[in-house]
N, C-alpha and C positions, 0 to 999 in steps of 0.2 A: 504494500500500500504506500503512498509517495505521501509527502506531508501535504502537499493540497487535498489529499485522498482525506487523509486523518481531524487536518481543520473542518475540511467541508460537515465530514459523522458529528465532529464536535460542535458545526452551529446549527446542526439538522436538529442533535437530541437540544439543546437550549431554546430551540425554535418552539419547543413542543410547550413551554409555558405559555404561549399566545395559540388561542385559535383563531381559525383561517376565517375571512371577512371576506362577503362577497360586495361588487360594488352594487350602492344604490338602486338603480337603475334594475337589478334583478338581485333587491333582496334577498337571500336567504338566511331563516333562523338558526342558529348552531350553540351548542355548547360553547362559551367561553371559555370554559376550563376543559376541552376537549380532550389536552394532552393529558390529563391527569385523572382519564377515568378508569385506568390501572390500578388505581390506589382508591381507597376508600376515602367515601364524603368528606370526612371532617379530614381529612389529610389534604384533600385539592384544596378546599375550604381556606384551609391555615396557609397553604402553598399561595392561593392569591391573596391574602392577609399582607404575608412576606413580599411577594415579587409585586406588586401592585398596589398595595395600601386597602385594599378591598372589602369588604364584609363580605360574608358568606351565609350568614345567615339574618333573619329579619331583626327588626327590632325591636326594644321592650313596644312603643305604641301601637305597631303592628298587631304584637301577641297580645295586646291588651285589648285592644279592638274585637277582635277575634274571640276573646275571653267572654268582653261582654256581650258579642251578639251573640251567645250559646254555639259558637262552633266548635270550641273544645270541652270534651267533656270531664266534668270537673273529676271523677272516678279516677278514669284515663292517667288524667296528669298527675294526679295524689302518687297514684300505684308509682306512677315512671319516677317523679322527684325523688321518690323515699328511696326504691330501687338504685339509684344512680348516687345516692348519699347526700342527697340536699333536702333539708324542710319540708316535708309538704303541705308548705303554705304559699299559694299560688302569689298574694299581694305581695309579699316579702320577697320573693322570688325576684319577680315584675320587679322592683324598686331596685332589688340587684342587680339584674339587666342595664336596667338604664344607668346607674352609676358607673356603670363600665365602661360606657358610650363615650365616648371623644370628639370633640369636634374641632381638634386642632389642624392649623393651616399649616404645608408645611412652608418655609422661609422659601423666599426665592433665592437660587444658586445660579452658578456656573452651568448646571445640566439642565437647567430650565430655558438658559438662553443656547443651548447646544441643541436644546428638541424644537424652540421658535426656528431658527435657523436650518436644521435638518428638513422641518415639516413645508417650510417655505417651497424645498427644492423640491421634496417628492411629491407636491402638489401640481409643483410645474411638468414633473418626468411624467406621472401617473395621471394625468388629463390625459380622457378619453371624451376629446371632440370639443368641447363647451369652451376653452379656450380661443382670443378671436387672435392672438399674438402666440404660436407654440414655441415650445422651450427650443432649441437650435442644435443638431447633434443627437437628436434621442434618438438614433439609425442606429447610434452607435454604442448603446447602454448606458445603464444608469449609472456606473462608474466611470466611462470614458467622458461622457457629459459634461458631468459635473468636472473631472480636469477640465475642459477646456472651454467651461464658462465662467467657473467660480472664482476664478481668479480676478475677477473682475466685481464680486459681489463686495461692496461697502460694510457689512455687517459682520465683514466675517476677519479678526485681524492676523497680519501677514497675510492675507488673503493671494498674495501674489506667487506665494512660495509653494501653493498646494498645485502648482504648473510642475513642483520637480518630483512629485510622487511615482512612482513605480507603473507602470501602463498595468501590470497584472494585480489586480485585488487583495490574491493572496497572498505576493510578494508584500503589497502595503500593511496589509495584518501583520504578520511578520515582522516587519520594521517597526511598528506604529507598538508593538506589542514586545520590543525585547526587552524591555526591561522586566515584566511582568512573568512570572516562573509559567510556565507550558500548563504544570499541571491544574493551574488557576484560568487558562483561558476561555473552558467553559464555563464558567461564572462571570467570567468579563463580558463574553456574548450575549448570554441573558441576562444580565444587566443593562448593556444597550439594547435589545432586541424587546424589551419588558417597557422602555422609558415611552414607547408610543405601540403602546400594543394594536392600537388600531388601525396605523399605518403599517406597524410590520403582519398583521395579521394579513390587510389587504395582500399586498406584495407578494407574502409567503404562499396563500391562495392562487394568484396569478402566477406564479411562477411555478408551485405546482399544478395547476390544471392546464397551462398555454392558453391560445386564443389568438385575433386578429392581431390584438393590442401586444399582448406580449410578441407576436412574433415579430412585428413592427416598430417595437422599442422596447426589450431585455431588460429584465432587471432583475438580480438574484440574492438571496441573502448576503453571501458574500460582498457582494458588492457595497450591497447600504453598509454592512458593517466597516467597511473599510473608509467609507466617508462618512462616518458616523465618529470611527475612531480620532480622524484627522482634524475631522469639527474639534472634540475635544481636547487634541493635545493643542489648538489652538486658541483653546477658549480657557486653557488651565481647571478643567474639570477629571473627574477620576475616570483614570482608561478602566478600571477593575473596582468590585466593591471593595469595601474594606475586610466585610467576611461572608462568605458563602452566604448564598440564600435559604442553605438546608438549616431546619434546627431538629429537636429528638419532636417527635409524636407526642401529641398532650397525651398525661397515661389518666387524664381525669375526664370523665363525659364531661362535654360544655354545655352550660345550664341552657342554651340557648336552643342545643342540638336534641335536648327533650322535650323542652315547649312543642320541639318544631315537631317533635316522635309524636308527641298528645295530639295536636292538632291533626296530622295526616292520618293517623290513627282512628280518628273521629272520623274522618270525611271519608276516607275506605271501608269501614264498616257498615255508614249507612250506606255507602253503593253497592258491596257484596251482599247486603240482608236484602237489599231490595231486588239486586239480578237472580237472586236465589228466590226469593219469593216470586216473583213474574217466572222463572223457571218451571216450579212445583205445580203453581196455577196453570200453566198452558200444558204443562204434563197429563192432567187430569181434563181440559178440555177437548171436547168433540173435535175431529178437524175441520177444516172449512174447506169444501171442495168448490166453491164458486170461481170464476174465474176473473181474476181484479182487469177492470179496464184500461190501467194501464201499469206498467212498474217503470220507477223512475231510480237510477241510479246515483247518488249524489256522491262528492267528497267525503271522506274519514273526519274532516275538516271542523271540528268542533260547533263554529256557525253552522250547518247543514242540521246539526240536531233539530233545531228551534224550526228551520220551514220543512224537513220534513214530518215535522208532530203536525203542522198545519195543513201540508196537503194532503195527508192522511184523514186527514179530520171533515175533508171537504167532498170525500167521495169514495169508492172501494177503489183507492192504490194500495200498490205494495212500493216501499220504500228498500233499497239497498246499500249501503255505504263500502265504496273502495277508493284506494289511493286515487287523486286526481288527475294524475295523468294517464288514469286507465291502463296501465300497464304497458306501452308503448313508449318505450325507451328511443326519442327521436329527435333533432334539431327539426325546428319548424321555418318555415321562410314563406311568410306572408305576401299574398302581393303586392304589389313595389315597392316593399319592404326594404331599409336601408342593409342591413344584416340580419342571418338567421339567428333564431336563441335554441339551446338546449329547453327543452320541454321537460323535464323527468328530475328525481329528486338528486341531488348533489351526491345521496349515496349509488349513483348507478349513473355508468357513463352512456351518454347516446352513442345509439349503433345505427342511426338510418335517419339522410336526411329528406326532408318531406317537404314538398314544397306546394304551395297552391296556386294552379294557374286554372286561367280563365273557360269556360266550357264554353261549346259551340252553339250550343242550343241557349244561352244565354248572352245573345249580343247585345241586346237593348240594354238592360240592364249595366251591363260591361260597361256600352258607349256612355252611356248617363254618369255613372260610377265614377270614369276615368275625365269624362269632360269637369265634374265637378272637383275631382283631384287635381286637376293641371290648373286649375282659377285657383284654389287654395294654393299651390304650393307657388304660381304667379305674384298673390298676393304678399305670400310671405317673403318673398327672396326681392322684391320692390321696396318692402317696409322696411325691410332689413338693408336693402344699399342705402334707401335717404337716411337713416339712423344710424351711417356707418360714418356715410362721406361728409368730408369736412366744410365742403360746399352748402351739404343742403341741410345739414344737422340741424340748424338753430331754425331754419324758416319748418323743418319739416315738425318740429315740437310745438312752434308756436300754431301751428295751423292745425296740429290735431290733438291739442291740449285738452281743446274744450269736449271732445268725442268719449279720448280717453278718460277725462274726469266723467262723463257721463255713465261710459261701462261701469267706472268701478263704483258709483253710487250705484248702480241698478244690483250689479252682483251684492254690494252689500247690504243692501236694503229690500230688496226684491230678488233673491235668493230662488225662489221658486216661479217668480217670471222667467227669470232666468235658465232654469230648469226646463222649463216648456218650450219654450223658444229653441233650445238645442236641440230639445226631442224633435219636437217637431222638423228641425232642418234633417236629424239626422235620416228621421222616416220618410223624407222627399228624397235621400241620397242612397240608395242600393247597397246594402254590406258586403260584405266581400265572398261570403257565405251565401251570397243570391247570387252570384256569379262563379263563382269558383270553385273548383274541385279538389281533395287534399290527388296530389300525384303521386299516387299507390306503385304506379307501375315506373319511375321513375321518372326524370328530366335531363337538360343539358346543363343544369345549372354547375357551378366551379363548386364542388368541395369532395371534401377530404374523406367522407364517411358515401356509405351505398348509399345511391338515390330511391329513395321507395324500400318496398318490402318484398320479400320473394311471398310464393303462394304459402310455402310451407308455414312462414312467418309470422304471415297474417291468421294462418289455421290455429296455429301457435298462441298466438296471445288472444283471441278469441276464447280458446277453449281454457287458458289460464285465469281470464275474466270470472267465466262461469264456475271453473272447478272451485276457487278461490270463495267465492260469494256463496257456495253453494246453490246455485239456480239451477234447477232442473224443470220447473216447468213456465212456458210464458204468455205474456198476454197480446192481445191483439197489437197495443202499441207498447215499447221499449224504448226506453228515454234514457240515454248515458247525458248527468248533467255537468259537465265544467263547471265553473266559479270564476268567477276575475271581479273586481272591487269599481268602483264611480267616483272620484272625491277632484277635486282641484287645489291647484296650487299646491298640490302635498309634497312635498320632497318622499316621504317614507310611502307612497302610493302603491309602489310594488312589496311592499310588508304587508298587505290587506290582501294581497291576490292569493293566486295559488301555490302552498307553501311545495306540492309534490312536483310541480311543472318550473322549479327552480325561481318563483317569485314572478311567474309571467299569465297571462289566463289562461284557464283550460279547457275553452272551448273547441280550439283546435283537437287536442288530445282526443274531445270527445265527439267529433265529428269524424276524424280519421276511425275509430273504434267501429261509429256507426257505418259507416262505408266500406268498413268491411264487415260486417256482420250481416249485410244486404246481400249482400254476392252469393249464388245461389251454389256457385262452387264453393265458396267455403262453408257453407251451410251444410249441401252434401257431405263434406267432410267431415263436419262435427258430426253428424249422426251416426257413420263411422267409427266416433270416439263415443257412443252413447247418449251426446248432448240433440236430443228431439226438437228442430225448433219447428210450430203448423207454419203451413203457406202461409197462412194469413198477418202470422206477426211481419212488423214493418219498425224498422229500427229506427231511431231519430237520435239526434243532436242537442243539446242544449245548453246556456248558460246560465247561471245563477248571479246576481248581480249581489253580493253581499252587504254593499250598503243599505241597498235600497229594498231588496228582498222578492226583486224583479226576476222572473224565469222566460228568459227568448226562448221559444223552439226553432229550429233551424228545420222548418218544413218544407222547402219550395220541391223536392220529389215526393211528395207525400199521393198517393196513387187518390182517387177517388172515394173508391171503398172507405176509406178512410178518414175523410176529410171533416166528416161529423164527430167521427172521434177525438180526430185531434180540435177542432173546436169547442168541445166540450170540455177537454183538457185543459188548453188555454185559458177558459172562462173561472176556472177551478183554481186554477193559478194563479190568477186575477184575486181572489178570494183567498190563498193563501197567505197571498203576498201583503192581504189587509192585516190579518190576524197575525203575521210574523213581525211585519215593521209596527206594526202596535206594540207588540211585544218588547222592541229591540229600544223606540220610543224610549221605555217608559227605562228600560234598563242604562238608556244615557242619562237618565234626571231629568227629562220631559214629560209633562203629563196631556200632552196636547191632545185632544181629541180626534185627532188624522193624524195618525201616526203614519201614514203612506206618505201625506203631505211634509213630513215634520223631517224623515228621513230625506227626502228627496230637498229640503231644505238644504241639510247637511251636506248632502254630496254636490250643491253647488256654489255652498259661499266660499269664495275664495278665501276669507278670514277664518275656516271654520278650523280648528287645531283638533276637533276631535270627531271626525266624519263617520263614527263607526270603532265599536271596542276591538277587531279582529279577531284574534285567538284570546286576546286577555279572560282570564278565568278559567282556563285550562287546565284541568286535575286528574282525569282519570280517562282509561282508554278500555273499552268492552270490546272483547272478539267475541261474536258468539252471531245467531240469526237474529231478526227483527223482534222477535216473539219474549225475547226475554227483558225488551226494553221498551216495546211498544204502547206501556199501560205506563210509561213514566214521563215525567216532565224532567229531564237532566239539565235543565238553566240554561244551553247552551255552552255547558262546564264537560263534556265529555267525546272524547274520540269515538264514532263510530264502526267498525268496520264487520263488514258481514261477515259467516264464516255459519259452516254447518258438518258439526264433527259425523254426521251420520253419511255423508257421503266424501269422507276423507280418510277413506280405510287405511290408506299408508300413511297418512299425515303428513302429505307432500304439500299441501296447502298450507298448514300450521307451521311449518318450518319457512317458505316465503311469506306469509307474514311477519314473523318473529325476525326472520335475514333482513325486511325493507321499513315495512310501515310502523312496526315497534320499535324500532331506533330511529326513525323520523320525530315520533311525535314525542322521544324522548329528547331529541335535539332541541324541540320548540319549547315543549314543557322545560329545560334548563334556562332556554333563551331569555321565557317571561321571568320565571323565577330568579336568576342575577341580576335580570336589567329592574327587575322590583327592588331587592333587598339592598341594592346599592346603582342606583343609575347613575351617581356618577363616574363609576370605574367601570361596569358593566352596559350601561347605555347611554343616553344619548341626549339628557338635559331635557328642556324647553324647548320646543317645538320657536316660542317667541323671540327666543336670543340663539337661532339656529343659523347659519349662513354655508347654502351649499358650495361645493368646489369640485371642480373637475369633473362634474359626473360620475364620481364616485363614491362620493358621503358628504358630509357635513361636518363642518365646525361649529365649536360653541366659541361666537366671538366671531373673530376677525383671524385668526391663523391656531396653531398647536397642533394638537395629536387628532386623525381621524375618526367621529363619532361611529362606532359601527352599529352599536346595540337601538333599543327602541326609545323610542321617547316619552315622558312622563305621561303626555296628553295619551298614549297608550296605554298605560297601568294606573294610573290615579285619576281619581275623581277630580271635580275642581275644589271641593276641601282639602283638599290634600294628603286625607287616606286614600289607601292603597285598595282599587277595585278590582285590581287580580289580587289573587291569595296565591300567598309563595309558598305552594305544596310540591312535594317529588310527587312523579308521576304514580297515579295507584293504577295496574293492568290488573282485568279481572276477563276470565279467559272462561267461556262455559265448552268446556269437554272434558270427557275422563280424564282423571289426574294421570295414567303411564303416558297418554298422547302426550299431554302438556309438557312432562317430564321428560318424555324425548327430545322433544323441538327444544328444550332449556338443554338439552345432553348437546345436541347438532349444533349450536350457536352457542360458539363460546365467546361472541361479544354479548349478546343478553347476560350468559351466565356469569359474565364480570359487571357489569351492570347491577343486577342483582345483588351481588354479593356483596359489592361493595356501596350499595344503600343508594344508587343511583336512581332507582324505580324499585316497586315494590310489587309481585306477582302474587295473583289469588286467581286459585281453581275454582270455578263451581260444577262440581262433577254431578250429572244429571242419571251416570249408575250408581251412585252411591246416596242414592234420596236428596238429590241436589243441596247435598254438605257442602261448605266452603271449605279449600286447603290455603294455607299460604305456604311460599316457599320461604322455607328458614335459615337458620345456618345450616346444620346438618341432615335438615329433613323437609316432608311437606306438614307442619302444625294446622290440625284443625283449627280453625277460624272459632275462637269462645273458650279454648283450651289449653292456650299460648304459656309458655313459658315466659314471664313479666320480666324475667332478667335480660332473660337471650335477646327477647325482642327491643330491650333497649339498645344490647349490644350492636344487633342486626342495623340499628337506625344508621351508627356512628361508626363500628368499629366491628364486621362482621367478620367471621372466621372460614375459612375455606370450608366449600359444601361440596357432598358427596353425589354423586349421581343417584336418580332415583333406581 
């Protein structure tokens, strides 16, 4: 191994205290403490304590909050304090918590004016497009760049002499680093690589995934560290901490880490008594052989709970929940789309790009479409040269001052004129779905991955839909529903869409699905594979709009036979969509009586910080069929996903579950839970004192570290409690406990997971008189029969478990 070999391992493992940051633009949710869910909770916990200044857990007014609204139960928490050797006296507790709290600043240094200065330049390197003056050189990476502009930066002193550094990176590590002993250098790494976790997080992401951008302008750890190091020895800050970041493992529970055991504890056992109860009861009920008029497949997506109770409510549907991008692992390319996006969750790379072009049979539509697209993008690239050139600047503000003052009173005052006024243009303008077809069988388009899907492909993920959800029999009409979000002016816009299709909507995902599940040859096939579908079923498209709680169908092949049905559908929807935005209403602090109207306010005022709660209130994830959750109202607090152990004889289904969508919604469920207990290390401030950059995140302020996490107007109320509750995720799984215990056996990312308190697993086995199991340290414990000790342990500090 050559010592470039040896540096590189050394800042790949130091890299592993930050996690990866997707840009803006295609938010994704992730663990912040990603690298560290090898180790158990309160070890990562303490780890961003040290490396980041961070809390890790809530705070005394959180738990207090909680206390008093009965969400923890007083029992609960007695048993866990006494157990774990602290009082059990909850108020006494509470007042210990908070004395321990700090709210000290730290002093500004040398390494605060090293990360203004650092952040300046990776702002200028890492601009994707939004810049109207680009940084000069970034052909040539983010370390070559920087030699041969920085020398010229005023901010930075001797600023002239970082012209004599070494062309090679790791040569200037080296240099920049000899004084420092070797065996300290990964602690110097992650000491700089720690001081803007949000910048090197981005970076670290794009340079491990590639992309236009990386291949266009390079930048690698390496690199930042070596003009990170240079900043420093110029700025007389420390190349190296003064002492490791490690310290020894608290050997004491943290009083904090049992509140949080009591509270989670509370909120899983009312979900398992209740999936276990709806269990028993549809055990003992008749079956219903009628045939629902239509089934609609929505996102896992925790919003998706709340409208599908309502269109359930409005007619005989059947409801299904699976991953949002329908299982089709695909970059998508819109038409006249500037670039494709990956479609599919960050845990799964696309393998097939899809692209949508124009049908034959729909030229009208097209011409309309494209005439209206070429005045738009006319208009914009006219408004954009007078506001550029230095000729027509001042006469072109003075002459449409008075317009734009007018817009922006009507958005902010007439919010829902506003609202209508769009609809309306957009329902004169053709979507691209009235025109377009996804291109199944390929194209000419330039990329890197297959165009299209081969047959077998599409027979493929069709049949993995079904086997997955359990569907074996269907109705007249089938509705795969995407999700994408409504709001304005939001910087975080793509944080509301869909988290499986990599932060982008998912209505493509689910048009491609339906477009091939029409195809009579892969229809044939599937019945091959035992999946029956009648002639008569007709697959459809759709999106769900989750601000507003609006469901398009994407019907324009919709055959005759049909046409009744699907406007009965429609009209249903219509009516859904009253009962869910009512619902959603009243859950932002609105009591308005049009709650359709009240929403649809939301998603158009450009001032509005809080257009919709997204995932916040995220707490538990059900695998099991419809039937075990369908007699309940879960708040819009729970992961759906379907799944029916009676036709998953090999548990090949429950094992891609557990491999995709149970570390997804474990990602998200971390996401809310850090950027709650701490948002300023883990998210992302004020939405009001936010200023985007580069099309890649946001600042708080005017320059520093890159904001990655979510923003407060996402997790808190406008008092200022906290409207998500910072729970680990509780999975409660209805199938036999060996199934379950195998897919925990086959995935040994869940089984560290688990183990280490990251999420918490409950069986409800429906051969065992639908008793609840949890998985424990060394066993599966009946759910009422728990060992009070272990399960503290289990919270904070869990012991290697055994296979079942």
């Amino acid at each position: 191994m050559t010592t470039d070999d040896a540096i590189e391992e050394s800042i790949d493992a130091a890299a592993d205290a930050v996690g990866a940051a997707w840009p803006i633009h295609s938010f994704v949710t992730a663990n912040p403490l990603a690298g560290f869910e090898d180790r158990p909770f309160h070890e990562a916990v303490a780890a961003g304590d040290r490396r980041l200044g961070a809390r890790g857990y809530p705070d005394a007014d959180t738990f207090r909050d909680a206390w008093e609204a009965g969400e923890i139960d007083a029992g609960e928490l007695r048993e866990r304090l006494r157990e774990a050797g602290y009082a059990p006296d909850p108020e006494a507790t509470l007042e210990r918590l908070a004395d321990a709290e700090s709210t000290d600043d730290a002093p500004d240094t040398a390494t605060d004016r090293v990360d203004a200065v650092a952040s300046k330049w990776l702002a200028a390197f890492l601009d994707e497009g939004r810049a109207e003056w680009a940084m000069p050189a970034r052909e040539r990476g983010f370390y070559a760049a920087f030699l041969a502009v920085a020398p010229h930066d005023g901010d930075i002193p001797d600023a002239e002499a970082l012209a004599d550094l070494p062309d090679d990176p790791f040569d200037a590590i080296r240099s920049l680093l000899a004084d420092v002993p070797v065996g300290d250098w990964r602690d110097a790494f992650e000491h700089h690589l720690t001081a803007l976790p949000g910048w090197t997080g981005l970076l670290k992401r794009r340079a491990d995934a590639g992309g236009e951008w990386q291949d266009a302008h390079p930048i690698t750890l390496a690199g930042y560290l070596a003009v990170r190091l240079a900043l420093a020895e110029r700025f007389d800050a420390p190349l190296a901490p003064d002492e490791s970041p490690e310290a020894d493992p608290e050997e004491d529970v943290p009083l904090a880490a049992v509140w949080l055991a009591a509270w989670e504890a509370t909120y899983r056992d009312s979900l398992v008594g209740a999936v276990a109860d709806e269990s028993a009861a549809h055990a003992d009920a008749e079956d219903d052989d009628e045939r629902p008029d239509a089934q609609l497949v929505f996102c896992i997506d925790t919003r998706s709970e709340i409208i599908r109770r309502h269109v359930e409510d409005t007619g005989s549907y059947e409801t299904y929940g699976y991953a949002g991008f329908f299982g089709v692992p695909m970059r998508f390319e819109g038409y006249d789309a500037e670039r494709a996006t990956d479609a599919c969750p960050p845990i799964v790379d696309a393998e097939h790009h899809v692209a949508d072009r124009p049908r034959d049979d729909r030229t009208d539509a097209h011409g309309t479409a494209h005439a209206h697209r070429n005045l738009r993008e006319a208009s914009a690239e006219t408004i954009e040269h007078l506001r550029e050139n230095a000729a027509t600047a001042f006469s072109y503000i003075e002459n449409t001052g008075v317009a734009y003052g007018a817009a922006l009173a009507a958005r902010t005052l007439l919010p829902n004129r506003v609202y209508d006024a769009l609809d309306y243009a957009d329902d004169r303008t053709p979507a691209d779905h009235e025109f377009c077809e996804p291109a199944l069988d390929g194209d000419d388009g330039d990329t890197d991955l297959p165009a299209g899907l081969t047959f077998d492909e599409r027979v493929e993920y069709a049949a993995n839909a079904f086997d997955l959800m359990g569907v074996t029999e269907f109705a007249r009409l089938f509705v795969f529903t995407g999700h994408a979000s409504h709001t304005t002016n939001n910087p975080f816009a793509s944080s509301l869409d869909c988290g499986a299709c990599a932060g982008n909507p998912g209505g493509p995902n689910a048009r491609v699905l339906a477009t091939i599940c029409n195809d009579e040859a892969v229809q044939d096939a599937l019945r091959e594979r035992g999946i029956e579908i009648p002639d008569d079923t007709v697959f459809l498209a759709a999106e769900h709009d989750t601000t507003t709680d609006a469901v398009e169908l994407y019907d324009c092949d919709i055959p005759d036979t049909h046409a009744d049905d699907v406007e009965s559908l429609r009209d249903d929807l219509e009516t859904a969509q009253a009962g869910a935005a009512t619902e959603r209403a009243r859950d932002m602090g609105d009591g308005a009586d049009d709650g359709r109207r009240e929403v649809e306010r939301r998603a158009a005022d450009w001032a509005e910080t809080q257009p919709e709660w997204g995932l916040a209130g995220n707490a538990g994830l059900v695998v099991g069929p419809r039937e075990v959750t369908d007699g309940l109202d879960l708040d819009g607090r729970v992961f759906l996903h379907s799944y029916d152990w009676t036709t998953d004889s090999e548990g090949d289904a429950l094992d891609a579950i557990f491999a995709g969508p149970l570390v997804v919604t474990q990602w998200i469920n971390t996401q809310y839970y850090f950027a709650t207990v701490d948002n300023a290390a883990y998210g992302s401030g004020s939405k009001v004192t936010q200023n985007p950059v580069g099309n890649v995140g946001v600042y708080q302020g005017n320059g520093g570290d890159l904001q990655t996490g979510l923003p407060r107007e996402s997790l808190f109320a406008a008092d200022g409690t906290p409207y998500h509750r910072p729970l680990r995720l509780s999975a409660v799984v209805h199938a036999p406990r060996e199934r379950v215990a195998n897919a925990v056996a086959e995935n040994e990312r869940v089984r560290t997971l688990c183990e280490n308190g990251w999420l918490s697993l409950t069986v409800v086995d429906p051969t065992r008189d639908h008793r609840a199991f949890r998985y424990d340290a060394a066993d599966w414990s009946p759910v009422g029969e728990r060992a009070a000790a272990e399960s503290v342990q289990q919270s904070v500090a869990p012991s290697a478990v055994a296979d079942d």
